[in-house]
C-alpha positions in Angstrom: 37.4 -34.5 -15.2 38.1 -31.1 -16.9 34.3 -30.8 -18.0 33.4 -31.6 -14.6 35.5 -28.5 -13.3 34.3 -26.3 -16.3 30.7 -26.8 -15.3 31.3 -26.3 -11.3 33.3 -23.1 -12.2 30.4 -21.8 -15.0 27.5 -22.6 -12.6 29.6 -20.4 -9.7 30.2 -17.8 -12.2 26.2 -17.6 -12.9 25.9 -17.7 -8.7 28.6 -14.4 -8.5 26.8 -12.6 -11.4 23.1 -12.8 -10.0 24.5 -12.0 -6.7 26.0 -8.7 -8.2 22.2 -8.7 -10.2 20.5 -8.2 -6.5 23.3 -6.1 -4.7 23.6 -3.8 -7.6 19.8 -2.4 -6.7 20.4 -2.2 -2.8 22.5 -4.1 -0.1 22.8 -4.8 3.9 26.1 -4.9 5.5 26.4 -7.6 8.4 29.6 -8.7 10.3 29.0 -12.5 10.9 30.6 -14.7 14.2 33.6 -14.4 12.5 34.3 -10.8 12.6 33.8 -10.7 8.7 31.6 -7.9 6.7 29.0 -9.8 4.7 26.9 -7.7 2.1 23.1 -9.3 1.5 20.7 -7.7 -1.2 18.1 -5.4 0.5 14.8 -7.1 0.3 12.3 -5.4 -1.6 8.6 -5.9 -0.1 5.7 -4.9 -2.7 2.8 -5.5 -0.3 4.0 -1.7 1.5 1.8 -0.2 -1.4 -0.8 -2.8 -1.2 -1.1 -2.1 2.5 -0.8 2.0 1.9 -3.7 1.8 -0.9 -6.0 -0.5 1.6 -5.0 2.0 4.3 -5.9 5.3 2.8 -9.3 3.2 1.9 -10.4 2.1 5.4 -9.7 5.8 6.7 -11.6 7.3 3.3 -14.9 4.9 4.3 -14.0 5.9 8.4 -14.2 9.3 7.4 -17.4 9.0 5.0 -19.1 7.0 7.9 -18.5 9.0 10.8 -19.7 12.3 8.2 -22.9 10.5 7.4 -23.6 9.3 11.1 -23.2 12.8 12.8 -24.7 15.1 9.6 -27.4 12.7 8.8 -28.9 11.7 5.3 -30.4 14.7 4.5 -28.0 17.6 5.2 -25.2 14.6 4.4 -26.8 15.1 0.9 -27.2 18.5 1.2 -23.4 19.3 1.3 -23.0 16.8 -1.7 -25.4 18.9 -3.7 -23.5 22.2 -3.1 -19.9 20.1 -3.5 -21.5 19.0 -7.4 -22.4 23.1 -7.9 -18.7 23.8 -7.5 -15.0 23.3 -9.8 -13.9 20.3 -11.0 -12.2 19.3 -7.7 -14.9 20.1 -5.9 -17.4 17.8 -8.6 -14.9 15.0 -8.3 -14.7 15.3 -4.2 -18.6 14.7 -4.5 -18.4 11.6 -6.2 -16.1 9.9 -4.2 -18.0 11.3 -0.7 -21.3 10.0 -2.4 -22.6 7.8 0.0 -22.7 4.0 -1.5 -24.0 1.3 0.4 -21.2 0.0 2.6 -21.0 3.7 4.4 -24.7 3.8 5.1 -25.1 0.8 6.8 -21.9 1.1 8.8 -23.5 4.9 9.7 -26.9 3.5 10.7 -24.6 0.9 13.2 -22.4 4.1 14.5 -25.5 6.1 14.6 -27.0 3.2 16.9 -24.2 2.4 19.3 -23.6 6.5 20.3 
C-alpha cells in the first residue's frame, strides 16, 4: 500500500515540476467556470519563422519578376552589370537580383497577360 502511495505521489511530483519546466519560459492566465485563475504555458510556434523566411522569398521573386517583366532582358541586365561595377553591397545585391530561371519564365507569363 505504502509503495503504491510513494509512486502516485513521485509521478505527481514529476507532473508539478514539468509544469513549472513550461510556465517558467512563458504563461497564460485564464479564469475557468469556476471563477478560478488558471495559469497555462504560452505555446511556442516555430513555423512563424518558417513562414517569415518563405514570405520574404515569394516577395524577393515578386519583386525580381515584376523588375524583369517591365525593364526587359536586356536593360534588366544592363542594371546588373552596373550593380557588379559597384561596393561589396552593391556586388552581393547583383547576385541575388540575377535572374535564374524561375523569374524569367514567371516574367515572360506577366509580360504576356499585361
Amino acid at each position: 500500500m505504502a509503495d503504491v502511495k510513494q509512486l502516485q505521489f513521485g509521478q505527481r511530483l514529476r507532473r508539478i515540476t514539468a509544469k513549472r519546466r513550461k510556465l517558467a519560459r512563458g504563461y497564460v492566465t485564464t479564469i475557468d467556470p469556476n471563477g478560478l485563475i488558471v495559469a497555462r504555458p504560452h505555446r511556442r510556434r516555430a513555423h512563424h519563422v518558417l513562414r517569415s523566411l518563405l514570405l520574404c522569398l515569394f516577395v524577393l521573386i515578386g519583386f525580381k519578376v515584376f523588375l524583369f517583366a517591365a525593364l526587359g532582358a536586356e536593360a534588366y541586365q544592363a542594371r546588373l552589370e552596373r550593380l557588379q561595377a559597384g561596393s561589396l553591397l552593391d556586388r552581393v545585391g547583383a547576385y541575388v537580383m540575377a535572374p535564374d530561371p524561375l523569374v524569367v519564365r514567371l516574367a515572360g507569363l506577366v509580360g504576356r497577360q499585361g
